[in-house]
C-alpha positions in Angstrom: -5.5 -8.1 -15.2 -3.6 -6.2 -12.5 -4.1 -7.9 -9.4 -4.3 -6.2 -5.8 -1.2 -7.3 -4.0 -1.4 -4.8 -0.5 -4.1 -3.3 1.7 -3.1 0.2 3.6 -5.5 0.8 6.6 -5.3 4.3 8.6 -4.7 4.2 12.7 -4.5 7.1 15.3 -3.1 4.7 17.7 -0.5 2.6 16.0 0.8 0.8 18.7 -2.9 0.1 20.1 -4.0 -1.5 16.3 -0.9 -3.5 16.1 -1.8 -4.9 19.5 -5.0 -5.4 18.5 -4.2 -7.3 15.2 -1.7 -9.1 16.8 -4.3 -10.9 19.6 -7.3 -10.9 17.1 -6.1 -12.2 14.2 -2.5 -13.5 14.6 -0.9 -11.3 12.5 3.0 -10.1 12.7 3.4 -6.3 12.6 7.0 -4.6 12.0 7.2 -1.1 12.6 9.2 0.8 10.2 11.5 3.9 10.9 11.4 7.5 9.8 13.5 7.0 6.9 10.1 4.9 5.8 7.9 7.1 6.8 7.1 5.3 10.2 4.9 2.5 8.4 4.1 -0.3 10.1 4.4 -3.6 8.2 1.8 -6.0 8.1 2.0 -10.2 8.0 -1.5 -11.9 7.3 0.0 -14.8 5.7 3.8 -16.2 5.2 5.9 -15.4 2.1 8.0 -16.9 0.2 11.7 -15.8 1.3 13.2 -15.4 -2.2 10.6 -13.5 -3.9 8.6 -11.9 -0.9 5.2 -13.0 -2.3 2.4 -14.7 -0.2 3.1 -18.4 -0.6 -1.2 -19.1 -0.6 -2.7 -18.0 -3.6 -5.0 -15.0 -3.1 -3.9 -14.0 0.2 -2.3 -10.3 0.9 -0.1 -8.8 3.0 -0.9 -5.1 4.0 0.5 -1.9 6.0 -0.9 0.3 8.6 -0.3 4.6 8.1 -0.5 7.6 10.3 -4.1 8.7 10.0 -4.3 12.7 9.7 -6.7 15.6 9.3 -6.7 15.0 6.1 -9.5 13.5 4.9 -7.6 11.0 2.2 -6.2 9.4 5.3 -8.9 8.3 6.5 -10.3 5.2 4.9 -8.3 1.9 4.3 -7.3 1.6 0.9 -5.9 -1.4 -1.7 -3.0 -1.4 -4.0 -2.8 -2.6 -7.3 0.4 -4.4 -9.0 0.8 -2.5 -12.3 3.8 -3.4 -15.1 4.6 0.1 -15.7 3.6 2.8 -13.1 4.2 6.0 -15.4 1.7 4.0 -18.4 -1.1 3.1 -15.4 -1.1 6.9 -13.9 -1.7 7.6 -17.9 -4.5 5.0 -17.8 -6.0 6.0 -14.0 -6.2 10.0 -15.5 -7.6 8.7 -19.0 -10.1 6.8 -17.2 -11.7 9.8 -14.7 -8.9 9.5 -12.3 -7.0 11.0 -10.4 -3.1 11.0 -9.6 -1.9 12.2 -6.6 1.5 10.3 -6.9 3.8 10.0 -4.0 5.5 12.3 -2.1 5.7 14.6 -4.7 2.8 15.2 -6.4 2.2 13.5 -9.9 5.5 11.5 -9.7 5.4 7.9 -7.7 7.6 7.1 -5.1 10.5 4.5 -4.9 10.1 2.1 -2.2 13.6 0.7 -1.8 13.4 -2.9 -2.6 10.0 -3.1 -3.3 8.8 -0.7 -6.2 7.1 2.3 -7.3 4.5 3.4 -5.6 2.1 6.1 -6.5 -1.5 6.8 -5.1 -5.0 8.0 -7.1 -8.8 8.8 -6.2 -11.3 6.7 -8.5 -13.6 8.2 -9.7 -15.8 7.6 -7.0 -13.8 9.4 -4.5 -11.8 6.3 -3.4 -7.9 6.6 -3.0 -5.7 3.3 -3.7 -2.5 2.8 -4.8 -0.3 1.6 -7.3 2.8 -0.5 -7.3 5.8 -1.6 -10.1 7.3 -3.9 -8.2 10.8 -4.4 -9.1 12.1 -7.5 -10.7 12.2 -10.6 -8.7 
């Protein structure tokens, strides 16, 4: 099975959902630059240092986006590990999906030290995401 490894969760207010993460729920936030897009990094649980995954079984770390106009930004989403990114947008299309890639459309992104990353609607209208994370 490919398991989910991330959540992504829209905000119009970055700084004001950090904050409010922060004092709810304890979690760490890092805000990223422009050269990543301006993500915002979420901690709901510690990691292990050498491989970056949660250290408690089950548990996820996550990321908060710019929410836009557009209405694929609107709704929290999941991402799913995947061993080879190009074979699961095959899979996601062959299955009633559909690939919206990365940046450019139909190819996945490269997140630099963390994988490929490519997002798709379900066929329920849902969009998630897909990562190959690199080697550890």
């Amino acid at each position: 099975m490919n398991p989910v490894v991330h959540f992504e969760m829209p905000a119009k207010d970055k700084g004001r959902m950090r904050k409010f993460y922060e004092t709810a729920f304890g979690w760490q936030t890092e805000q990223l630059g422009k050269e990543m897009g301006e993500y915002v990094l979420v901690t709901t649980t510690e990691s292990d240092e050498k491989t970056g995954l949660p250290r408690r079984p089950g548990a996820i770390n996550g990321g908060f986006y710019q929410r836009t106009d557009d209405p694929l930004s609107q709704y929290p989403s999941v991402v799913i590990a995947v061993d080879d990114i190009k074979e699961a947008m095959k899979k996601v299309e062959e299955a009633g999906g559909k690939v919206l890639g990365g940046q450019v459309p139909g190819k996945p992104d490269e997140i630099p030290g963390v994988g490929l990353y490519a997002s798709f609607i379900d066929t329920e209208g849902n969009r998630m995401g897909m990562l190959e994370p690199v080697p550890m």
